[in-house]
Structures are given as C-alpha cells and as structure tokens.
C-alpha positions, 0 to 999 in steps of 0.5 A, spaced: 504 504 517 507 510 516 504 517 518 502 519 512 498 512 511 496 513 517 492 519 516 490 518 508 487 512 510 484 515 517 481 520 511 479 515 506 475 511 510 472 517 512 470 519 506 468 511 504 463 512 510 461 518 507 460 516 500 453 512 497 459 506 495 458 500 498 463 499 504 470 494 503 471 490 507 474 492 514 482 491 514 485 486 517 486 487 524 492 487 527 495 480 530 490 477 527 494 471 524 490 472 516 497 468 513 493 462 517 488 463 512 493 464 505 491 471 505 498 475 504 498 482 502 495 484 495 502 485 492 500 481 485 495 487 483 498 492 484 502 492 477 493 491 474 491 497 479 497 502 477 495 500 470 487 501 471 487 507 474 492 510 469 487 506 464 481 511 467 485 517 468 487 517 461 494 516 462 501 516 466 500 518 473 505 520 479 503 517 486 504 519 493 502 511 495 500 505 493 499 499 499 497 492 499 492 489 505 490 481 504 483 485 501 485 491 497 490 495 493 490 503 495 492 508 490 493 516 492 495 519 486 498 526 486 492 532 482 492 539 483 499 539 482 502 534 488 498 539 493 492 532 494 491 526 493 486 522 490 485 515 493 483 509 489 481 503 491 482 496 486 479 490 489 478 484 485 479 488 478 474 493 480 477 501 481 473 506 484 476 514 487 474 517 492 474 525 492 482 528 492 484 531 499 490 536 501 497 531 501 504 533 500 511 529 499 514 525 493 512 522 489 513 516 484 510 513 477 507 508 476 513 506 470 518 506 476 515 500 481 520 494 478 516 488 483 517 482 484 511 480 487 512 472 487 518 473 491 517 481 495 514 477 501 518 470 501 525 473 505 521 477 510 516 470 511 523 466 511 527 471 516 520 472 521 517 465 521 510 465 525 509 473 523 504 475 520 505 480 514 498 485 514 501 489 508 505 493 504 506 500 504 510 503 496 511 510 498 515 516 494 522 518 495 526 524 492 528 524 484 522 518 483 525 514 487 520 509 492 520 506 499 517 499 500 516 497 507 513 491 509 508 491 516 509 485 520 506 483 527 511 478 531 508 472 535 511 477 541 506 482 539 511 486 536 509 491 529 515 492 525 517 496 518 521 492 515 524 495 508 526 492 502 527 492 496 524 490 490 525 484 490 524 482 497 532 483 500 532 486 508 534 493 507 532 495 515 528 493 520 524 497 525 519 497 530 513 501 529 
C-alpha cells in the first residue's frame, strides 16, 4: 500500500477499535493464499459503496481513496475542505463511517471510476500466476484523475504495486 493507505488504514483501525460498532473482520494477512479460496478483492462493489455512500451523504462526493480487500471496500471521502478524511467501510451492502480525520492530497469523484471490475484483476492474474492479489488501492491524482494499483504477494514472497488502468492493462510494476 501506499503511505497514505498505510496511515489512514492504521487511523480507521484505530478508530474501529475505539468505536461501539462491532469489529470487521481482520484483513487478509500478507501471503496468505485467499485466491485459494476464491477470495479476490471486492472490485465488484465498489461501483454500490461510491453510490451508497454518496446515497447517505446526500449527494456527489470527491474521494481521497477508495481500496478493495477479499472482506471490504474502504472509502476516505475528502470533508472539511479536503483538509480530513472521512472513512466508510461497505461490507456486504452495509455502509457505515467512522469520525473524519486530518488528510490531504488529490482527489477524485466518484463519477470519474470507469472500471471494469470483471476484467480489472484478469491481466494481473494472468501475468503473475501463482500470486496472490490481496487488494486494490484507487488513489486521487492531479485535475481528478485516479491512480489504481493492484497489491500482489509473489510465490517468491515478494509485495509489488502493480499499476493498471481501468481495464486491467500493466502500466508499471514495482516492488513494495
């Protein structure tokens, strides 16, 4: 992950620990083989988490990140005038917020993710055979525009951030 998700995630979890909401499930742990088990990231909800979570803020949003794990889609919606970040959790149809904390950077809208999400993990799957892919991470870049990058673990026990575009296609690869 990137160091930005590295740090909003460290701040929601800390937040789920401090809230009365019952706990998500623990992430996947790293190497552990979830495609074994048909798990893939969540790319295939992330189109119903933008549209829920727009749905109960009351309209468009603008997004710092939105990444996909084989248990949940997490959403950090830009308040506050893109000074916080107000994270969302969608697991199973069911969106739920934690309090918004300090963020910066670009963002995206919601309007602007054009995935294919039954072809997004294909190319990776079929470049890397035997990796596993533990989630996508859909970061803001400048005027709008979005970042995705595919986190794999390699059977050698390599993490690499593997950029695509919208329809799967290899931009770069890189180790973590």
């Amino acid at each position: 992950m990137g160091r930005i998700a590295a740090l909003i995630t460290v701040a929601v979890a800390v937040g789920l620990a401090a809230c009365d909401d019952p706990p998500l499930p623990p992430p996947a742990t790293r190497g552990t083989n979830v495609q074994a088990a048909g798990a893939l990231p969540k790319v295939a909800d992330i189109a119903a988490a933008v549209a829920a979570v727009e749905a109960k803020l009351g309209g468009p949003q603008q997004f710092f990140e939105i990444n996909a794990t084989p248990l949940v889609v997490n959403l950090f919606v830009a308040v506050h005038a893109a000074t916080r970040a107000e994270a969302f959790t969608y697991v199973d149809g069911t969106v739920a917020s934690k309090p918004a904390g300090a963020a910066s950077g670009h963002t995206f809208a919601g309007s602007a993710l054009h995935l294919d999400a039954t072809h997004l993990l294909d190319r990776v799957r079929t470049q890397l055979p035997g990796s596993v892919i533990e989630g996508v991470e859909i970061v803001g870049g400048p005027a709008g525009t979005t970042r995705i990058t595919v986190i794999v673990h390699s059977p050698t026990g390599t993490t690499m951030l593997v950029v695509v575009d919208p329809t799967g296609s290899v931009v770069s690869v890189a180790d973590a």
